[in-house]
N, C-alpha and C positions, 0 to 999 in steps of 0.2 A: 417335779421333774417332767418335761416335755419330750414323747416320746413320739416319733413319725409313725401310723400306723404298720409302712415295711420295717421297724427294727425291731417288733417284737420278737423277735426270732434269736435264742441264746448264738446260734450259730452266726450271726451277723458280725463283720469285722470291726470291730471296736479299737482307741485307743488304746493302751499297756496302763492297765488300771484305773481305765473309765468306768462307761456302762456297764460293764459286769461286775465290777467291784461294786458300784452304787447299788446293783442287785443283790446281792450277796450281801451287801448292811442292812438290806431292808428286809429280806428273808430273816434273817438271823435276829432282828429287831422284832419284826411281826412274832419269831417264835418265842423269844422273852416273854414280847406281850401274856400271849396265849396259857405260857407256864403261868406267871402271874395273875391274871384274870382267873385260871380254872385253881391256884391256889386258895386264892377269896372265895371263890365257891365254896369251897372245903372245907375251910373256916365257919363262913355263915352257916353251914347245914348243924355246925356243933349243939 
């Protein structure tokens, strides 16, 4: 995703279910990730 360096800002006016939605799947993505990755950790210390 190509982002302009001015739209970083959640406060920037967006489409009705654009950019922020796209953020919002990728937050929520990343946090899966994260649960998963430190799950495996858990595992491998056994």
């Amino acid at each position: 995703m190509i982002r302009e360096p001015g739209n970083l800002l959640p406060s920037q006016t967006v489409l009705p279910g654009g950019t922020d939605r796209w953020q919002e799947i990728s937050y929520d993505a990343f946090f899966c990730v994260s649960i998963y990755l430190s799950s495996l950790h858990m595992y491998a210390d056994r």
